[in-house]
C-alpha positions, -999 to 999 in steps of 0.1 A, spaced: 3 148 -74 18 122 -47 40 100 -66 51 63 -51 81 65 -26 107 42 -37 136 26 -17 159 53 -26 132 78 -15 131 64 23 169 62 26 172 102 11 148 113 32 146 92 65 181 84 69 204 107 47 226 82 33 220 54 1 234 20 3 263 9 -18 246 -6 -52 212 1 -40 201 4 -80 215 -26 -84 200 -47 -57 165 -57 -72 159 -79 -42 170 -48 -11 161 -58 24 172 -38 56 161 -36 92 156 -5 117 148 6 150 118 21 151 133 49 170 161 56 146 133 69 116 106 83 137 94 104 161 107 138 171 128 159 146 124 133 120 106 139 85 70 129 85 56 95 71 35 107 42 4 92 31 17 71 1 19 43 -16 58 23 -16 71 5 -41 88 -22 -9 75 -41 14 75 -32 54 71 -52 83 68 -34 117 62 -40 156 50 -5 171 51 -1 202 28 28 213 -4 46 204 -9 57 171 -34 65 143 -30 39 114 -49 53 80 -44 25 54 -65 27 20 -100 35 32 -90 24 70 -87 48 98 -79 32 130 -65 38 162 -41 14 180 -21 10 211 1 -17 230 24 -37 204 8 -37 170 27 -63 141 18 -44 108 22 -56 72 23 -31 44 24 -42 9 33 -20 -17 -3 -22 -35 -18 -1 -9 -11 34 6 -3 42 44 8 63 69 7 65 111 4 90 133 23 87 162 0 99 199 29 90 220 62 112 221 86 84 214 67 57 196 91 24 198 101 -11 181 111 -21 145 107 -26 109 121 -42 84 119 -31 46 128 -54 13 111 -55 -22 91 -84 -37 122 -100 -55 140 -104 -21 112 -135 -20 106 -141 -58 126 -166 -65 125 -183 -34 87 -185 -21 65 -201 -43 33 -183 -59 58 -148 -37 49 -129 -7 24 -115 -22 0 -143 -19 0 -150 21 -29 -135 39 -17 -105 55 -2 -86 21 -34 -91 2 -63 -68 -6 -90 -68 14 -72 -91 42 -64 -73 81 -25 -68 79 -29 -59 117 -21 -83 151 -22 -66 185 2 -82 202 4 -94 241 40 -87 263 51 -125 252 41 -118 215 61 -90 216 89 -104 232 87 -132 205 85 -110 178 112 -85 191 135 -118 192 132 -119 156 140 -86 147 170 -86 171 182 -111 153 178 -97 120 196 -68 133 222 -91 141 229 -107 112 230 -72 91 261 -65 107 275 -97 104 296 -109 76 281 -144 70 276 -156 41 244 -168 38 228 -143 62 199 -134 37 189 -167 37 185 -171 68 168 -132 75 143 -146 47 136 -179 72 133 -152 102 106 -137 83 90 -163 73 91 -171 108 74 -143 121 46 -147 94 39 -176 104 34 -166 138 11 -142 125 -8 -163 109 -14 -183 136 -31 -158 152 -59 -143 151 -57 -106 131 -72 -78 148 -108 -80 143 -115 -48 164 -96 -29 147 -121 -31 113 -159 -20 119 -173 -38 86 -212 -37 98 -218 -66 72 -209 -85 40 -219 -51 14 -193 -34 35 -164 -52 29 -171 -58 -4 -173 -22 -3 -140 -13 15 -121 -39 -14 -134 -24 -45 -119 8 -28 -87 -7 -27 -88 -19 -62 -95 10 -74 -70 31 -54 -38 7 -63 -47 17 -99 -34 52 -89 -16 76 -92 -8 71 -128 34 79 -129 41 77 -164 27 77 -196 39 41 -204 11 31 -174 -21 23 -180 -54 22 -161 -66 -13 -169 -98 -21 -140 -129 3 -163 -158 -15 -157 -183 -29 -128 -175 -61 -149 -132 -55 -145 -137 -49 -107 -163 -82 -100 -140 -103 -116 -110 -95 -98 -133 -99 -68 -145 -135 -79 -181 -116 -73 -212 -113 -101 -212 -82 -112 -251 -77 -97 -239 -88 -66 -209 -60 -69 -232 -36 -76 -258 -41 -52 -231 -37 -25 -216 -8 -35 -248 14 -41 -261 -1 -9 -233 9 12 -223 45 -4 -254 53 -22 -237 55 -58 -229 33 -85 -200 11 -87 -196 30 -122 -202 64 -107 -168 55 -84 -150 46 -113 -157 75 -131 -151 97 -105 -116 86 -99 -108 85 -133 -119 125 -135 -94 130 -107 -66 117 -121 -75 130 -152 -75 167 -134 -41 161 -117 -24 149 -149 -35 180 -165 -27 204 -144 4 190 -127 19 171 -160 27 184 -193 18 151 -210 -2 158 -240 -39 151 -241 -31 119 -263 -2 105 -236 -31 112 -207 -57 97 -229 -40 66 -236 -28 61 -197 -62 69 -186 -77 36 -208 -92 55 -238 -88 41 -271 -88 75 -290 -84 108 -274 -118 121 -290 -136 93 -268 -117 109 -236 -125 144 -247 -163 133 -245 -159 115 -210 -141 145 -195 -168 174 -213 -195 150 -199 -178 150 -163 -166 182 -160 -185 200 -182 -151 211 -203 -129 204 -229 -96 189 -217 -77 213 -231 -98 241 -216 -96 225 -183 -55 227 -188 -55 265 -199 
């Protein structure tokens, strides 16, 4: 079962070394060359979710699959992953180029009202993507030189001013338009579509047993989604031919499969994380599902 990767992941993997107090640092930010972390003879980026934040310029042309999305960019692209949503790319030039910055949300906490979460580009359902022209990229690339710089500087206050640079360069974004090519919603059922996806995916994969599946209902979903429930339902069924129920249950008998096969959490601990009350009401929602028992699923 694909687990979140965490900051301590990319370093292990990507780079082979682990910052001094990294556990410590609630509030981590770094920034990379592109080049350094991918391409040729470097490990793969997997399809995952992160618990950090990433801002990149890619230069190049590459395959972008982020929740639901599949697309296929080239030139500059300024990309903004939040942690909510799983991603990879697929680089289809041999030495894909540019940067990226990584941090986690409390880097911005304390110091952003309402935090980063709430601009534009890091929230569900909004296009985290901006193709960028040879002066945008030259703008953007400023910035990130400039972040590099002040890494390896021993200013004081350089975090505060990296935070400004940021801000900077989301603000440029936003001035922009985002890359409306890039997304082929046919219409309004679509994208209502393509959010309740995202919902329902952030939900997952359940980790531990202390986390708990909380969106259940049609009813959870359309209020997240400041939607009536009708109108949420008449979307979804439109656009994929099933019930906005049916894709709830179905992604709850998933997860339910990969926690019992790949965990040994007792049926009560999976019960509980999956959102049942009792353990004999999720003993009836997997035999209705799956046609077994739980327990005979497990063995």
């Amino acid at each position: 079962m694909a687990k979140t990767e965490t900051i301590e992941d990319f370093y292990r993997q990507k780079l082979n070394w682990m910052p001094d107090n990294l556990q410590k640092d609630i509030g981590h930010f770094n920034v990379f060359r592109l080049e350094d972390c991918v391409g040729h003879g470097k490990t793969p980026v997997q399809y995952t979710r992160r618990d950090y934040y990433k801002v990149a310029l890619m230069r190049g042309k590459h395959i972008y699959h982020y929740a639901d999305k599949s697309l296929e960019v080239s030139g500059t692209t300024l990309i903004f992953f939040n942690p909510s949503v799983p991603y990879t790319f697929q680089p289809l030039t041999e030495e894909p180029s540019g940067y990226f910055c990584i941090f986690k949300d409390a880097f911005f906490t304390e110091r952003l009202k309402g935090g980063i979460r709430d601009l534009p580009m890091f929230m569900p359902g909004h296009k985290p993507t901006y193709v960028l022209n040879k002066t945008q990229d030259k703008y953007v690339s400023r910035i990130f030189d400039k972040m590099l710089e002040e890494m390896g500087s021993d200013y004081v206050y350089k975090y505060d001013l990296i935070r400004n640079y940021i801000m900077e360069m989301i603000h440029y974004a936003l001035k922009m338009q985002p890359s409306e090519k890039l997304y082929q919603h046919a219409d309004a059922n679509t994208r209502i579509t393509s959010v309740f996806t995202e919902l329902l995916e952030r939900q997952f994969p359940i980790e531990s047993p202390s986390q708990r599946f909380t969106l259940r209902s049609a009813r959870d979903f359309a209020e997240q989604l400041a939607l009536h429930v009708n109108h949420l339902n008449r979307a979804i069924r439109l656009t994929t031919g099933k019930t906005t129920t049916e894709h709830i249950f179905e992604r709850l008998t998933s997860e339910a499969k990969a926690l019992l096969k790949h965990t040994d959490w007792n049926i009560s601990e999976i019960s509980y994380c999956l959102g049942f009350e009792e353990p004999a009401h999720f003993n009836h929602f997997f035999k209705k599902q799956t046609s077994l028992t739980p327990s005979a699923f497990r063995n």
